[in-house]
N, C-alpha and C positions, 0 to 999 in steps of 0.2 A: 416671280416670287409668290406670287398672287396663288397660282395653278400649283406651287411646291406646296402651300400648305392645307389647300383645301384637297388637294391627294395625303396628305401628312396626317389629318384629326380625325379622328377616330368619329364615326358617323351614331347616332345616336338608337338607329332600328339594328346595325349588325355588332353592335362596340368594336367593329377594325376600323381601320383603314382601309380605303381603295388599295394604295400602295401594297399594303403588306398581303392584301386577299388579290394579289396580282402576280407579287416578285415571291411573298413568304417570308420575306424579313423584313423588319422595320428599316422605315427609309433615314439617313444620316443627314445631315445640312453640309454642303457643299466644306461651310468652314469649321465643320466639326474635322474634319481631314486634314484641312491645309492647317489648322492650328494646332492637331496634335493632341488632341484631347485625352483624358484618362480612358476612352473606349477605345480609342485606336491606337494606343502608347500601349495598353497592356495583350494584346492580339496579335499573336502569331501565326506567322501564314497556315499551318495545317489546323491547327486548333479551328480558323475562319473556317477553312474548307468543309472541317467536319461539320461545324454548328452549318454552315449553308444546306449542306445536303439531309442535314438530319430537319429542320428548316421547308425543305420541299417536299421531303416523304411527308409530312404532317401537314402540306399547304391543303390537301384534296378535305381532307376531315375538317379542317379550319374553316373551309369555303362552306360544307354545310353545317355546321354548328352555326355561322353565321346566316344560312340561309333559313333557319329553323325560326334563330332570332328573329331575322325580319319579317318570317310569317306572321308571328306573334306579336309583332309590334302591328303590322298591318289590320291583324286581327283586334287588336285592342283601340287602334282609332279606329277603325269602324264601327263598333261596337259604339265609343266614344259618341260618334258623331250620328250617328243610329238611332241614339233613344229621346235625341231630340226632333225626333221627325215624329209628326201624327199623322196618321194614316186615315185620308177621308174614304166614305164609303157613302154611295146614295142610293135608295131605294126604288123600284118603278114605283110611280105616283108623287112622288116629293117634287116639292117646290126648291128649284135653287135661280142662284145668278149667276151670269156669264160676264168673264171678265171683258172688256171694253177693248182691254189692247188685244186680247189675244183674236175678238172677232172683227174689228177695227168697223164695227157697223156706223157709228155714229163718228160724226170728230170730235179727236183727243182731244190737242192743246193741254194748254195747262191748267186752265181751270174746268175741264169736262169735265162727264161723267168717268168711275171708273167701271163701274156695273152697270148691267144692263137687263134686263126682262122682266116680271118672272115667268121661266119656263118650266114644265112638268117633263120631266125623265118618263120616260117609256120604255126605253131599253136598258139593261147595266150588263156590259162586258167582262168576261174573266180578266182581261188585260187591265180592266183599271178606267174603259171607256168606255160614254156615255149619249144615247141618242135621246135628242130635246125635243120637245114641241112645243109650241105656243101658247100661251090661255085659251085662244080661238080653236085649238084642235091642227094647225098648222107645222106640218114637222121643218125641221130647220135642218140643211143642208149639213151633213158630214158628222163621224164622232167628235166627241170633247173629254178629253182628260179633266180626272177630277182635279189637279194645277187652278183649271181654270174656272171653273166653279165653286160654287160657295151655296152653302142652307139659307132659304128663304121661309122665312114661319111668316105665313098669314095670320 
């Protein structure tokens, strides 16, 4: 019964149903049948037959109008979710810190440090990644995502 209704409601990004963006017609409850209801009391077999088939020629267009929808809905949480993001960016020369866990230099536990250095950028990558060195003029092994750094003002 579980799997009848969540195939049965209508999904929020396409407004179908799985069911009906599957078969083409909406789906019935087993005891809408065996009780006889006014949808199935007033339905004659050929009259059924037409609405099916007219029903299926229309399923293909049905499928992307809701495909259109769920662009758009996809498009608009993102969008959504999007403009709460800020985008760090660091300079060669700047002073920043390095996150603690992501370089796991010291130990954690729970009362460490979470930061670590300061180290000065010397390189900045189009990707978004960045090569560190030391105070001492020491460079540090591998890039770092800006994730994991953080502005150090002296």
């Amino acid at each position: 019964m579980v799997l009848w209704s969540y195939r049965t409601t209508p999904r929020k990004s396409t407004k179908e149903t799985p069911y009906s963006l599957t078969y083409g017609t909406k789906a019935m409850l087993p005891m809408e049948v065996a009780v006889n209801t006014l949808t199935v009391a007033n339905k004659d077999e050929e009259s059924n037959i037409k609405d099916l088939r007219i029903n299926l020629d229309i399923l293909e267009e049905k499928r992307e109008e809701s495909g259109v929808r769920q662009a758009a809905y996809k498009h608009a949480t993102e969008r959504y979710y999007n403009q709460r993001v800020k985008e760090m960016a660091f300079k060669v020369g700047e002073y920043v810190l390095r996150k603690n866990e992501a370089s796991r230099a010291q130990p954690q536990g729970k009362l460490g440090p979470t930061w670590e250095g300061p180290y000065r950028v010397t390189e900045a990558n189009r990707n978004g990644a960045y090569v560190l060195e030391t105070m001492e003029g020491r460079p540090i092994p591998r890039t770092w995502i800006a994730r994991n750094l953080k502005k150090y003002f002296l």
